[in-house]
C-alpha positions in Angstrom: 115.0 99.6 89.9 115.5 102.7 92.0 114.8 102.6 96.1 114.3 106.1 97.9 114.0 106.9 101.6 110.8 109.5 102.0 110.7 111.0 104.9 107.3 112.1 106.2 105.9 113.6 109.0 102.7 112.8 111.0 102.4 109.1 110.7 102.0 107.5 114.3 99.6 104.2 113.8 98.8 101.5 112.5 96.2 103.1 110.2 98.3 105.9 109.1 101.6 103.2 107.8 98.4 101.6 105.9 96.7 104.4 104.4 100.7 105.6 102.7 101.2 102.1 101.8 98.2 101.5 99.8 98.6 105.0 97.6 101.9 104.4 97.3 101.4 100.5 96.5 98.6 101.5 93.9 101.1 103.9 91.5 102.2 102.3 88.5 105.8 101.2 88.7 106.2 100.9 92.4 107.4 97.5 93.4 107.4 97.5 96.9 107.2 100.5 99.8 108.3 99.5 103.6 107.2 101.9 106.3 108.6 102.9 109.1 106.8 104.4 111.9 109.9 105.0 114.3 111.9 106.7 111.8 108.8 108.4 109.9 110.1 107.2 106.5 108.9 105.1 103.6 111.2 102.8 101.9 110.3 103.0 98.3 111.5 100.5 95.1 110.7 102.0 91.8 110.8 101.9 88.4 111.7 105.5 87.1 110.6 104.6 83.8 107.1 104.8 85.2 106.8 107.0 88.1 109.2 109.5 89.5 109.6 111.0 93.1 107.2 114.0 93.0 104.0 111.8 92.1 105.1 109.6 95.5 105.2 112.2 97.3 101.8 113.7 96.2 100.0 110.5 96.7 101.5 110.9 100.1 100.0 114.3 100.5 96.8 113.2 99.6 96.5 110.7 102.3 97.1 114.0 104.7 100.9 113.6 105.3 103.3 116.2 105.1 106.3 115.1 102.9 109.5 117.0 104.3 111.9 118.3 101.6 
């Protein structure tokens, strides 16, 4: 199990923790995925045998977030 600290810009609600937490929570392999509105990061536990860090962060996109590199 692998955890990773995403840090992503333009989440500010209540809505916005729920909407990265559900595509997150929907990928194959992810265990769990904590965020944090405060520090505007997600807490992510993985399994890198089925997802890896750039599909996280494109589900993340796709909600309207921008991922900082």
């Amino acid at each position: 199990m692998t955890q990773k600290t995403i840090a992503v810009e333009g989440m500010t609600c209540a809505h916005c923790k729920s909407a990265v937490e559900g595509a997150l929570s929907g990928l194959r392999g992810v265990h769990s995925v904590d965020v944090d509105l405060d520090l505007n990061e997600v807490n992510v536990e993985y399994d890198e045998s089925e997802v890896d860090e750039t599909v996280m962060k494109k589900a993340i996109e796709n909600q309207g977030y921008d991922v900082k590199h």
